[in-house]
C-alpha positions in Angstrom: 13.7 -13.4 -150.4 15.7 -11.2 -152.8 17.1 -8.0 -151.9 14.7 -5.4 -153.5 11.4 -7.6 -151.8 12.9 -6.9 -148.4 13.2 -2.8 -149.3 9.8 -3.5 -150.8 8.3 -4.8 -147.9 10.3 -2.3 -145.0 9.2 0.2 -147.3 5.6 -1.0 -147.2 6.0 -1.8 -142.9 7.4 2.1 -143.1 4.2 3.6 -144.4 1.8 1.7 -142.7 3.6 2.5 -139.6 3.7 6.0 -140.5 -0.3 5.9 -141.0 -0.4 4.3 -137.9 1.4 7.2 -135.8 -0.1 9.6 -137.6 -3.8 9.0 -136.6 -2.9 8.1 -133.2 -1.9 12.0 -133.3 -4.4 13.0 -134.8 -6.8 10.8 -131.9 -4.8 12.6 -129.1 -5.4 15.9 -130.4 -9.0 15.0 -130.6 -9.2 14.4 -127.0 -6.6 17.0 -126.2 -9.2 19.8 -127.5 -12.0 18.0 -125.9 -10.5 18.3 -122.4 -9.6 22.1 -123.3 -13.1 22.8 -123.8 -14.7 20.5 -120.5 -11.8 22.2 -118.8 -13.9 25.6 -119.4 -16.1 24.3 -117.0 -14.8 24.2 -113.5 -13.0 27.2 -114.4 -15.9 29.3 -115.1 -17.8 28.0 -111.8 -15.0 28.8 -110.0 -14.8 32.7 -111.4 -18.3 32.9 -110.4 -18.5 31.0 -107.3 -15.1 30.8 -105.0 -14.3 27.6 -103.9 -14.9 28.2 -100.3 -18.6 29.3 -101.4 -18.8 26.4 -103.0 -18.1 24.3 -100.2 -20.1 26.2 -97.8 -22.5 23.4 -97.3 -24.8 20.4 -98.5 -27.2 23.1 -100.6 -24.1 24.7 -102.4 -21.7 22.2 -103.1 -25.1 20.3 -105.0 -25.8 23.5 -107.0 -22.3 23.5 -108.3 -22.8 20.0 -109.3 -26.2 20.9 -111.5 -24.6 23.6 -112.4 -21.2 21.6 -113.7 -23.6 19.0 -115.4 -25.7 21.4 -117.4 -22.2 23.2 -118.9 -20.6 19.4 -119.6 -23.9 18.8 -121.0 -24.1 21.6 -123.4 -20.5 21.2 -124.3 -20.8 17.2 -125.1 -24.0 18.3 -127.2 -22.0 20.5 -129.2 -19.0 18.0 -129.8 -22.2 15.8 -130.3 -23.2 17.8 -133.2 -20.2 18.5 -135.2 -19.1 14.7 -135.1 -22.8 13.6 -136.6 -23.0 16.4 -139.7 -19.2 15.7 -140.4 -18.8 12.0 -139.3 -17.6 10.9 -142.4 -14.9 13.0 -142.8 -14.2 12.7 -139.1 -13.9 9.2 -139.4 -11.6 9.5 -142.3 -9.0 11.2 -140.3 -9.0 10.1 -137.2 -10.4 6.4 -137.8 -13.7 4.0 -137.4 -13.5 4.1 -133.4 -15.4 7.9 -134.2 -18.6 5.8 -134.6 -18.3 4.5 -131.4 -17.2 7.8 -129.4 -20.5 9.3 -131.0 -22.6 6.7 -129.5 -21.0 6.3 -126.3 -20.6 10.2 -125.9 -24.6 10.7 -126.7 -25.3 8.1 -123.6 -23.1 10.4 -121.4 -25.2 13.1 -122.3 -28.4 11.9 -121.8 -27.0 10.6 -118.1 -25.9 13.9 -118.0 -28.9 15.3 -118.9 -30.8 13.4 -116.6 -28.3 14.2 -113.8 -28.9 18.0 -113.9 -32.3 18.2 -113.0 -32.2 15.6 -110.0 -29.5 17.4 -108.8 -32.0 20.7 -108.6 -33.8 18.2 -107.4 -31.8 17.7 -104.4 -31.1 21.3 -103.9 -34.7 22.1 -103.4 -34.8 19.5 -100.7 -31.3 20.8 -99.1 -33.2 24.4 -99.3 -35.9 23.4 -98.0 -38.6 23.6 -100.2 -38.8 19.4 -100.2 -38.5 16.4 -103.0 -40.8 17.5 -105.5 -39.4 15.9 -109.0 -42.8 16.8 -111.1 -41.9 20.4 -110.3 -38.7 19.9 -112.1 -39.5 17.0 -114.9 -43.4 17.9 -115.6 -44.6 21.2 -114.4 -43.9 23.3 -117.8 -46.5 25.9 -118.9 -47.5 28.1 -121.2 -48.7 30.8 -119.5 -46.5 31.1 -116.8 -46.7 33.4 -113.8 -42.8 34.3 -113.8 -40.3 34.5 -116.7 -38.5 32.3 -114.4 -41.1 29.6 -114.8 -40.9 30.1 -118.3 -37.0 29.3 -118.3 -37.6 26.0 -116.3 -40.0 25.3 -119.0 -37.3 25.8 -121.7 -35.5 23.4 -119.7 -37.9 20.6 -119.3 -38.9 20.6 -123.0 -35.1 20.8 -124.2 -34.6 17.2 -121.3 -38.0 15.8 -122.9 -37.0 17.0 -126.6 -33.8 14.6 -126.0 -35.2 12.1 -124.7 -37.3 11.5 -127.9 -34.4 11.2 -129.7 -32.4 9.6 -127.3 -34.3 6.9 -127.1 -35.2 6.9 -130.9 -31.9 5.7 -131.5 -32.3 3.0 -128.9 -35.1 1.4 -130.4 -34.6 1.6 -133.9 -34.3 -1.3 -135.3 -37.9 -1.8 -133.0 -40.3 -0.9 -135.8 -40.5 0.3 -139.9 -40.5 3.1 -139.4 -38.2 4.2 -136.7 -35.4 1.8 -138.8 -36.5 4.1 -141.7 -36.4 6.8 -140.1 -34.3 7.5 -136.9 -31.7 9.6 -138.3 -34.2 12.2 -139.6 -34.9 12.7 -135.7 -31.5 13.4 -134.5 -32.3 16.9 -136.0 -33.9 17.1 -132.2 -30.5 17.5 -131.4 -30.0 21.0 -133.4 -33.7 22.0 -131.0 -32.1 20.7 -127.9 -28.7 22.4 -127.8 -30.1 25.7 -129.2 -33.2 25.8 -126.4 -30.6 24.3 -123.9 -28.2 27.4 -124.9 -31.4 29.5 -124.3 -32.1 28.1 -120.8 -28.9 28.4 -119.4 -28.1 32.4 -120.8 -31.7 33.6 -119.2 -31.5 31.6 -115.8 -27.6 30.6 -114.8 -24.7 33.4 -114.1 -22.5 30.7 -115.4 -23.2 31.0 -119.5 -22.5 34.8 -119.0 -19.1 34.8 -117.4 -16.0 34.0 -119.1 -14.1 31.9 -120.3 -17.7 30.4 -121.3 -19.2 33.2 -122.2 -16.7 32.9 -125.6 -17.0 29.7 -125.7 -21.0 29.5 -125.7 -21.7 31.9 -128.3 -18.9 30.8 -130.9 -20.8 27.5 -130.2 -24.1 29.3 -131.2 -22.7 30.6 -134.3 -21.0 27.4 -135.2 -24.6 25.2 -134.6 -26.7 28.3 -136.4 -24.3 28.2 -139.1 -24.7 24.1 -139.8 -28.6 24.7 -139.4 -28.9 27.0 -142.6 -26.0 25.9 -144.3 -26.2 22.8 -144.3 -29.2 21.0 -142.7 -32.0 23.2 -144.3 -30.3 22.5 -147.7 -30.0 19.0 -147.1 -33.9 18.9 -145.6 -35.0 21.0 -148.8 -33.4 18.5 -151.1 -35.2 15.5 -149.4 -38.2 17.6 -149.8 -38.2 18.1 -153.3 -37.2 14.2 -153.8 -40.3 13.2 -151.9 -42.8 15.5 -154.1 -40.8 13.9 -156.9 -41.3 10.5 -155.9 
């Protein structure tokens, strides 16, 4: 091997290397800010409820726990969208593992999901009013009798709402159509985080304290902002292609 091959090929070794180090940054940082923002969590329970509250007994400790899973959930969902609109440029910089995050991290959140409204489930029995899960999964209305009502409602359609599109992507490759068509109904998602955003502000103290508080409505802003900027645009352009076609 000559002289100027070997420089060549260190040279070469050098940059890949470089690339190498310099996405792994780039994937800590990632995860760095994602912590930063689940860590908003247990910090605003904890301003509202003290921790000795918290632990009082079997009925609080399992409200702090829906309570913790709805804010993880709303959080993840947000994370959830920005990594779907921008995915491609996501995985430019950071690299292809992106993909799989996204589809692992939209499991978690369904789980999640899922997870807060058994645990209300559980707090009703711990409180006393008994294992009822239709109360908490089915019994939405339209006419309520109580704006409270109306809030679990918000709640149960933003869980159903998910599960559509949850499961959407499960079973895609299932038929035609949903092969054809799956993506389109991960604009669910935009529905879901904005009605989930909804529930918690009108019936949990926890959306209204800070540091969540901030973080929530930045969130709004940052959601409302991809909805008009750049999903209504992109849905108008398929629009016009299809009348076209």
């Amino acid at each position: 091997m000559t002289y100027q091959r070997s420089i060549h090929l260190r040279g070469h070794a050098r940059v890949f290397l470089n690339a190498v180090i310099i996405k792994s940054m780039k994937k800590l940082a990632f995860f760095v800010f994602l912590i930063l923002l689940l860590l908003l969590v247990p910090v605003t329970i904890l301003q509202a409820t003290p921790l000795a509250l918290v632990l009082k007994n079997s009925a609080t400790i399992t409200n702090s726990i829906q309570r913790f899973f709805g804010l993880v959930a709303f959080t993840l969902l947000f994370v959830q969208i920005l990594l779907g609109v921008f995915m491609g440029k996501f995985s430019e910089k950071l690299g292809t593992w992106v993909f799989k995050f996204h589809f692992f991290e939209g499991g978690l959140i369904y789980t999640l999901a899922l997870a807060h409204p058994l645990s209300l489930v559980l707090f009703n029995h711990f409180t006393g009013i008994g294992w009822d899960p239709y109360r908490v999964f089915i019994n939405a209305c339209l006419l309520c009798q109580s704006q409270l009502e109306y809030y679990y409602t918000l709640g149960m359609l933003s869980f159903w709402l998910l599960t559509v599109a949850v499961f959407a992507g499960i079973f895609r490759a299932s038929t035609p159509w949903l092969k054809a068509n799956w993506r389109k109904l991960h604009v669910i998602n935009y529905v879901v985080f904005l009605i989930i955003g909804l529930h918690g502000f009108l019936i949990g103290t926890d959306f209204r304290i800070q540091p969540f508080y901030l973080f929530a409505i930045l969130a709004y802003v940052l959601v409302a902002g991809i909805i008009i900027f750049v999903e209504i645009p992109r849905l108008h352009k398929n629009f016009r292609n299809w009348l076209r076609s």
